[in-house]
N, C-alpha and C positions, 0 to 999 in steps of 0.2 A: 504494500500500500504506500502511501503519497509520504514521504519526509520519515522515514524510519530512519537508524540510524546502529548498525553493525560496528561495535568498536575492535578492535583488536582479539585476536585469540580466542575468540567465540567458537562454541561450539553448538548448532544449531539442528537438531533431530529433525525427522521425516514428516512432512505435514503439519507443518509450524503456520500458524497464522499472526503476525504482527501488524495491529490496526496501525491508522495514520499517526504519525508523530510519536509511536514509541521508539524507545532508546535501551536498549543494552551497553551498560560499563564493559570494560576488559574483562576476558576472560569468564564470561557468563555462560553456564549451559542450558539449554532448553532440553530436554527431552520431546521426544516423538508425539505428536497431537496437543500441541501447547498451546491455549492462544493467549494474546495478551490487546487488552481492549486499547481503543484511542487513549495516545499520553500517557502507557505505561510508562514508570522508570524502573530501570533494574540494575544495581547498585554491582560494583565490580564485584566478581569469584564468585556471585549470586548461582545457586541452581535450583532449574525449576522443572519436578518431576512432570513425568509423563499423562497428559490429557485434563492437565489440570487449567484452568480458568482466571485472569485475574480481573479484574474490573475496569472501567474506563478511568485515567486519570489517577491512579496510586503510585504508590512507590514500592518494587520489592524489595527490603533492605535484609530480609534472610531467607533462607531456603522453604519455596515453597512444596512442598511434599503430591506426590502425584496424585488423579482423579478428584480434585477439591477444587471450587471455590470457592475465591478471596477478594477483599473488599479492605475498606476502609482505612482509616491512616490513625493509625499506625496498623496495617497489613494483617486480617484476622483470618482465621476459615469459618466460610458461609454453609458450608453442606458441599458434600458431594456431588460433584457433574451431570448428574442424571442424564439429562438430555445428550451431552456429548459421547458420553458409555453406552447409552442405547443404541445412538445410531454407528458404535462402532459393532453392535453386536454381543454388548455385554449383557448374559443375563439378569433377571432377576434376584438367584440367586446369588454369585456374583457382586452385585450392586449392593445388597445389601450387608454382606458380609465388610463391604468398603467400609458402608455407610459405621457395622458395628467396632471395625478397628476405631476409626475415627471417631466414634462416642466416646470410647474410653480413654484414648488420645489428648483430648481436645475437652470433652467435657467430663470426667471422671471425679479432677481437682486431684489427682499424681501428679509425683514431677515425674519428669519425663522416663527415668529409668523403671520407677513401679510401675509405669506404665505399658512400657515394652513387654517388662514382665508377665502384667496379667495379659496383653494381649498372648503375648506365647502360651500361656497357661491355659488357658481359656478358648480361644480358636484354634480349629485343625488348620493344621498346615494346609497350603494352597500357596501357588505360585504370588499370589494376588498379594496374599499377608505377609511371604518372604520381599517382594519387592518393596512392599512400604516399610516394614522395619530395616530394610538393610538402607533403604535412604534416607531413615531416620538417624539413623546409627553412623552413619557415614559422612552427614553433614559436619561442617567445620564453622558455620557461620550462624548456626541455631535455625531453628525451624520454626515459622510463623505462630 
């Protein structure tokens, strides 16, 4: 789209949508199916998992974790992408397996290790749950 702005050392996934006037710092990843609304900012080494959503006009200033949407400033999670998981083909079940990592995540009130925790404890393995904890687990810049 119209005045985007690719800085240096980006690393940019498969099917990336960047609205008008967003800006990626140095060295920012996006993951595969990312979009990012009009007047994104995304602050350098920033990563932003896979099919996740951010809103028009925010700033990312830490890692936003894949299949979520995010909003508001200072950068929160809205709920999960529904509509963009759908039309990638993600089930039902699936979807909401997302939706329960990210209850306990996000609204539990753990810090972030108990919460890893109980999500292992608690949900069976799936490719879906190893990919959000290892990008949890792997962020170096903190997670929304």
């Amino acid at each position: 789209m119209a005045s985007t702005h690719v800085a240096h050392d980006c690393i940019l996934g498969d099917n990336v949508i960047m609205s008008n006037l967003s800006t990626l710092g140095g060295h920012v990843e996006l993951e595969d199916w990312v979009i990012l609304g009009g007047g994104v900012l995304v602050h350098p080494f920033t990563k932003i998992g896979a099919h996740a959503f951010i809103g028009g006009g925010f700033r990312a200033v830490q890692d936003v974790p894949p299949f979520i949407m995010s909003a508001n400033d200072p950068l929160e999670y809205k709920g999960v992408n529904n509509t963009g998981l759908k039309r990638r083909g993600y089930s039902l079940d699936e979807r909401r397996l997302i939706k329960n990592i990210y209850k306990i995540y996000f609204r539990s009130g753990l810090n972030r290790d108990e919460a890893l925790n109980r999500i292992n404890e608690e949900l069976d393995s799936s490719n879906i749950k190893d990919q959000i904890v290892k990008f949890i687990q792997s962020s170096e810049r903190g997670v929304i």
